[in-house]
Each structure stands twice: as structure tokens, then as C-alpha cells.
PyMOL CGO cylinders between C-alpha atoms (Angstrom):
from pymol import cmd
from pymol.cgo import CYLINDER

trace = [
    CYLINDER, 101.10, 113.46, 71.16, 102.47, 110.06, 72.30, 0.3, 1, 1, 1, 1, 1, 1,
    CYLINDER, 102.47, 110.06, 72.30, 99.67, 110.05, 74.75, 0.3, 1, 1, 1, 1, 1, 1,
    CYLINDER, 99.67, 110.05, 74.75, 97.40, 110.49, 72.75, 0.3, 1, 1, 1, 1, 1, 1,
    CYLINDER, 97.40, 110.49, 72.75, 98.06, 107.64, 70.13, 0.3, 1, 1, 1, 1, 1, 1,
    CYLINDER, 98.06, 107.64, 70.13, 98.61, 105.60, 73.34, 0.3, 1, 1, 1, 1, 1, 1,
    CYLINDER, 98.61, 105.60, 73.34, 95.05, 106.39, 74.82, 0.3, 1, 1, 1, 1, 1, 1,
    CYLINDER, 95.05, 106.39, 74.82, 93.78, 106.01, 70.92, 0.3, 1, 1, 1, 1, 1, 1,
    CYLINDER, 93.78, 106.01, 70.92, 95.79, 102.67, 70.69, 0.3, 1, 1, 1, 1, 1, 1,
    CYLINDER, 95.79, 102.67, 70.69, 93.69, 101.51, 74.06, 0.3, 1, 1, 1, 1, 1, 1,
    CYLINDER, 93.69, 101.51, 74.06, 90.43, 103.03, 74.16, 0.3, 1, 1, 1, 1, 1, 1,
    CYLINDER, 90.43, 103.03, 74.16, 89.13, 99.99, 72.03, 0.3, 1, 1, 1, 1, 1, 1,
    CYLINDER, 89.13, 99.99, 72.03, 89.83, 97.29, 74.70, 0.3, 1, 1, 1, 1, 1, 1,
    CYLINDER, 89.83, 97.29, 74.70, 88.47, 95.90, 77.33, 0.3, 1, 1, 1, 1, 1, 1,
    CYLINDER, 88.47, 95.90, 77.33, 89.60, 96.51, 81.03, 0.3, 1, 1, 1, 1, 1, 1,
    CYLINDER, 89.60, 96.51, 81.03, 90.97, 92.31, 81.01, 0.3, 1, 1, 1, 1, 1, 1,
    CYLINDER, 90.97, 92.31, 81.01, 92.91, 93.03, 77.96, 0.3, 1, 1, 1, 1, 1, 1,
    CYLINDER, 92.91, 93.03, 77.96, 94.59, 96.06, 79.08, 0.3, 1, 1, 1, 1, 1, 1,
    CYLINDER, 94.59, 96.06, 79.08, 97.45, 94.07, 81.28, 0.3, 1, 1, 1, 1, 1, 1,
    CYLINDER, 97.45, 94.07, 81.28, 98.18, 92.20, 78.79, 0.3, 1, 1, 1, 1, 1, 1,
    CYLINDER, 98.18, 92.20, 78.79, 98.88, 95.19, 76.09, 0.3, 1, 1, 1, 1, 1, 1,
    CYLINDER, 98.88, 95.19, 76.09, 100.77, 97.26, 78.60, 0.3, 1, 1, 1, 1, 1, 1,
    CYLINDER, 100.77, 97.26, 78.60, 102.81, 94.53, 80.41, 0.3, 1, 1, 1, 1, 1, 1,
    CYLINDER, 102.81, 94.53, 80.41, 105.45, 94.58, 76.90, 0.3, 1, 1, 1, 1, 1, 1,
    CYLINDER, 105.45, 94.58, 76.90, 106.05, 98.22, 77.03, 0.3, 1, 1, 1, 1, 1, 1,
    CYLINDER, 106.05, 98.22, 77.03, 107.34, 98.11, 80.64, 0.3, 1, 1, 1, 1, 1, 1,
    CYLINDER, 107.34, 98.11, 80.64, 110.32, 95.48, 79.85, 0.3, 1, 1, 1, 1, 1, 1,
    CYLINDER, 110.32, 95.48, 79.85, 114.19, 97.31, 79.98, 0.3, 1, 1, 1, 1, 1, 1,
    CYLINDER, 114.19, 97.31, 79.98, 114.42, 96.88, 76.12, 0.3, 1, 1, 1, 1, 1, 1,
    CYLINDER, 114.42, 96.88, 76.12, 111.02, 98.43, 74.77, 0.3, 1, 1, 1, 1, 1, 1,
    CYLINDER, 111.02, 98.43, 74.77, 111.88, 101.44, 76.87, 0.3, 1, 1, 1, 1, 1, 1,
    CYLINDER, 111.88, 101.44, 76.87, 115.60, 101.48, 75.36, 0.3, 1, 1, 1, 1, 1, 1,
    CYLINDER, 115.60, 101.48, 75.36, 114.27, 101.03, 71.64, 0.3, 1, 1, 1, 1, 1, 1,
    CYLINDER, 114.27, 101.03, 71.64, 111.00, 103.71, 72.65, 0.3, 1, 1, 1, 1, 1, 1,
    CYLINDER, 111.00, 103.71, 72.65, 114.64, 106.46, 73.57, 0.3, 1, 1, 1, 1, 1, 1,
    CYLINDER, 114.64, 106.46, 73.57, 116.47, 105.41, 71.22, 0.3, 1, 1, 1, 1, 1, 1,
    CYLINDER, 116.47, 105.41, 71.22, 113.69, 105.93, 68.42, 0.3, 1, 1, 1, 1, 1, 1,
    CYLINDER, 113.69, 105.93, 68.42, 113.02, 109.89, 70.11, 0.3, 1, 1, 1, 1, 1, 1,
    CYLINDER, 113.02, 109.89, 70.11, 117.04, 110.08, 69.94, 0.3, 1, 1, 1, 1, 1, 1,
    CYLINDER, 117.04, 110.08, 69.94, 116.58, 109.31, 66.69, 0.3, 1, 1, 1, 1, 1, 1,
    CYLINDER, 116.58, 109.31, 66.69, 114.14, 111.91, 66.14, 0.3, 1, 1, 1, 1, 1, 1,
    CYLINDER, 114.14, 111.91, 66.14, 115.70, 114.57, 67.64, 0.3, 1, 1, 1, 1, 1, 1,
    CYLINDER, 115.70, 114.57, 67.64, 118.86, 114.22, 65.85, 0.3, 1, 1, 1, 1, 1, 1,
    CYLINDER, 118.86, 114.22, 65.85, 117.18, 114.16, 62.21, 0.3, 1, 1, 1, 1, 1, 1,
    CYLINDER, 117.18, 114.16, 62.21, 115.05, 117.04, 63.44, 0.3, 1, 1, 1, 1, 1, 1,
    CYLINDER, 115.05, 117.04, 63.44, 117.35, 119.32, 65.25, 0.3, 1, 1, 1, 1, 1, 1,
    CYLINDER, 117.35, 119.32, 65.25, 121.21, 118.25, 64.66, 0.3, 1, 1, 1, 1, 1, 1,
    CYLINDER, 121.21, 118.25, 64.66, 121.33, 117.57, 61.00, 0.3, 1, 1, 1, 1, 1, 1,
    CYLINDER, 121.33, 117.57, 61.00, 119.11, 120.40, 60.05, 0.3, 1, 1, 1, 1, 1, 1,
    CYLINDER, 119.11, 120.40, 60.05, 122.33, 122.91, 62.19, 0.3, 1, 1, 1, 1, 1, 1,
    CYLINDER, 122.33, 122.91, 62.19, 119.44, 124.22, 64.00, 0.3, 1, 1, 1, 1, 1, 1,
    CYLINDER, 119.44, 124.22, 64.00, 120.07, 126.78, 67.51, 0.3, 1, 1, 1, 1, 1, 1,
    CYLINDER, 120.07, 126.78, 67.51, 117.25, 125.17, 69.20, 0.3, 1, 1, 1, 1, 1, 1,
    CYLINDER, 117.25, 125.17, 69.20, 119.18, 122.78, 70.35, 0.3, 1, 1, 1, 1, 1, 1,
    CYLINDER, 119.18, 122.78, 70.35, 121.00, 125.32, 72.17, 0.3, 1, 1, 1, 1, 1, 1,
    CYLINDER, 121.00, 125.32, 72.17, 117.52, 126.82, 73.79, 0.3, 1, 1, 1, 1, 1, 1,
    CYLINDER, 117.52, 126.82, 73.79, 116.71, 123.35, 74.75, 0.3, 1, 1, 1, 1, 1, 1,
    CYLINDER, 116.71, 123.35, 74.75, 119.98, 123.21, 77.00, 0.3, 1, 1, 1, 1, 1, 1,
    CYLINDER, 119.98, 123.21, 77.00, 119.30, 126.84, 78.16, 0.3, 1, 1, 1, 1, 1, 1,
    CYLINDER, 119.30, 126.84, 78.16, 115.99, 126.43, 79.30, 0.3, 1, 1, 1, 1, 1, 1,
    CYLINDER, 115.99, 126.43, 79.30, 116.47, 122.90, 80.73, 0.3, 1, 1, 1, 1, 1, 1,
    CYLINDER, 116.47, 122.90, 80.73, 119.68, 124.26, 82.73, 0.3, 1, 1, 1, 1, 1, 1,
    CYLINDER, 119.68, 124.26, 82.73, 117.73, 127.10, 83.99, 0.3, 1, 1, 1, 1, 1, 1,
    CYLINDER, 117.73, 127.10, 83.99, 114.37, 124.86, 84.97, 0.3, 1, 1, 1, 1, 1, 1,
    CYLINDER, 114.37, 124.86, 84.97, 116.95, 122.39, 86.33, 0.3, 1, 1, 1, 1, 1, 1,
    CYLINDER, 116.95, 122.39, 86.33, 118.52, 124.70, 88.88, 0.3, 1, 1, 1, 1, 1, 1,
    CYLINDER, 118.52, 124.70, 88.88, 115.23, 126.02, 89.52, 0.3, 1, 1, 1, 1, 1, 1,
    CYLINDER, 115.23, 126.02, 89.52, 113.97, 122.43, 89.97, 0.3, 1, 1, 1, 1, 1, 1,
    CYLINDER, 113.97, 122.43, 89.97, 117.10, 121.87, 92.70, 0.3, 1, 1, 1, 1, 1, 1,
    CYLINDER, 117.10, 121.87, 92.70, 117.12, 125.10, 94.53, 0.3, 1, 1, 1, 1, 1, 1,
    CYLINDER, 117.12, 125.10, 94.53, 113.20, 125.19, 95.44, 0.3, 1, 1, 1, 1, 1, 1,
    CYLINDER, 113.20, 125.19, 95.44, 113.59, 122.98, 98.95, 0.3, 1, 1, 1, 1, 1, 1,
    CYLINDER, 113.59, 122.98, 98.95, 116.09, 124.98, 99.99, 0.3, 1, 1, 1, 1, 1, 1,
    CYLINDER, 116.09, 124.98, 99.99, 113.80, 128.20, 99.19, 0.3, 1, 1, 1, 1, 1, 1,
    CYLINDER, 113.80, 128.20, 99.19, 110.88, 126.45, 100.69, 0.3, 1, 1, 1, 1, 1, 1,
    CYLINDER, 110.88, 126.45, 100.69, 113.14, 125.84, 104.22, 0.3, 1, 1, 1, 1, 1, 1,
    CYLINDER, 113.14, 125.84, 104.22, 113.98, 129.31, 104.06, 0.3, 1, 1, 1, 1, 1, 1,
    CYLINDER, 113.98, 129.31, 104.06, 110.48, 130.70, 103.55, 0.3, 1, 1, 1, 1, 1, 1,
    CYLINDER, 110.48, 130.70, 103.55, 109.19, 128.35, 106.15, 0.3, 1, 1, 1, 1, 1, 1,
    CYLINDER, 109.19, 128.35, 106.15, 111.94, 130.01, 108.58, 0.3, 1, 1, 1, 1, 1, 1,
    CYLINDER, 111.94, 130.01, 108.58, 110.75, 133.32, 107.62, 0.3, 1, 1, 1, 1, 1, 1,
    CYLINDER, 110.75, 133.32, 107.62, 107.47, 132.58, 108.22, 0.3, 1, 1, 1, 1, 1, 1,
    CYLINDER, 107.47, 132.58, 108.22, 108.14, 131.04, 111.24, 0.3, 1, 1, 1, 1, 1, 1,
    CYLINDER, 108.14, 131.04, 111.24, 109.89, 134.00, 112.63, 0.3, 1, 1, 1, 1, 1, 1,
    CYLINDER, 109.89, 134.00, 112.63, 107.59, 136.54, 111.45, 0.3, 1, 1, 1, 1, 1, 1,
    CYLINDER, 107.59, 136.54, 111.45, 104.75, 134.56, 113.45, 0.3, 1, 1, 1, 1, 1, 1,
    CYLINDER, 104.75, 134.56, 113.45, 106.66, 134.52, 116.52, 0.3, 1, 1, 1, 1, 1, 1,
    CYLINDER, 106.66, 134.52, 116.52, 107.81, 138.67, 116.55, 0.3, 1, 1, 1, 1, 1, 1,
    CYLINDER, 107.81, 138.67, 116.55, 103.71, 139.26, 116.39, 0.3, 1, 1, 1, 1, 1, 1,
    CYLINDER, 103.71, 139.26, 116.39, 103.70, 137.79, 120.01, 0.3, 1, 1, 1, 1, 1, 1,
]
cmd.load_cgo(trace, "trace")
């Protein structure tokens, strides 16, 4: 959705105007205010209400996490198997 507005907020300017727009939104505080604000957010939405999803969010994002950290050590070991399983055919 923030993509969106973003693309909705730009699609009216011209390509030389475009650095100029952007440039603000990269500095250390617009970022800070832009997490703050979906901190913000999030709280009003989730905390204050005493709903459980915040509970799924921490679930989900543990388990897509581990996932996440544990797939180059499954790729290695795939590649190993693989590698073996070409070289027993010989």
C-alpha cells in the first residue's frame, strides 16, 4: 500500500524532478520518523486493541527467520549430495 501512494505520489513528475523528491526521504531522520509513524501504527492497531496477532506475527517471523538462516547451510549440503551422487554414477 505504501508503494503504491509512493508510485501515485510520483507518477506526475518528470524524470529531472524525481531526484529532487526522493533525495529527502533517504536522510537518517525521515526514515526514523517513516518507523516510528508504522510503530505507531502497529501499537494502536494490534497492542491496545489486546489482540493475539501479535503473537502470530512473532511465530511466523521466528519460524521464516530460522528458515531464512538455515537455507546456506541446506544449500552446502544439497550441493554435497549432489556432488556425491554424480561421482558414484562413474
Amino acid at each position: 500500500m505504501a508503494m503504491r501512494q509512493f508510485y501515485n505520489e510520483i507518477r506526475g513528475l518528470k524524470v529531472k524532478e524525481l531526484p529532487g523528491y526522493v533525495k529527502p526521504m533517504m536522510s537518517i531522520s525521515y526514515i526514523k520518523k517513516a518507523i516510528e509513524k508504522g510503530l505507531d501504527r502497529y501499537h494502536a492497531k494490534y497492542i491496545q486493541t489486546s489482540s493475539v496477532e501479535p503473537l502470530y506475527h512473532v511465530c511466523f517471523g521466528g519460524m521464516a527467520l530460522s528458515y531464512l538462516l538455515a537455507l546456506p547451510e541446506e544449500r552446502r549440503h544439497l550441493e554435497h549430495q549432489q556432488h556425491a551422487k554424480d561421482h558414484s554414477s562413474h
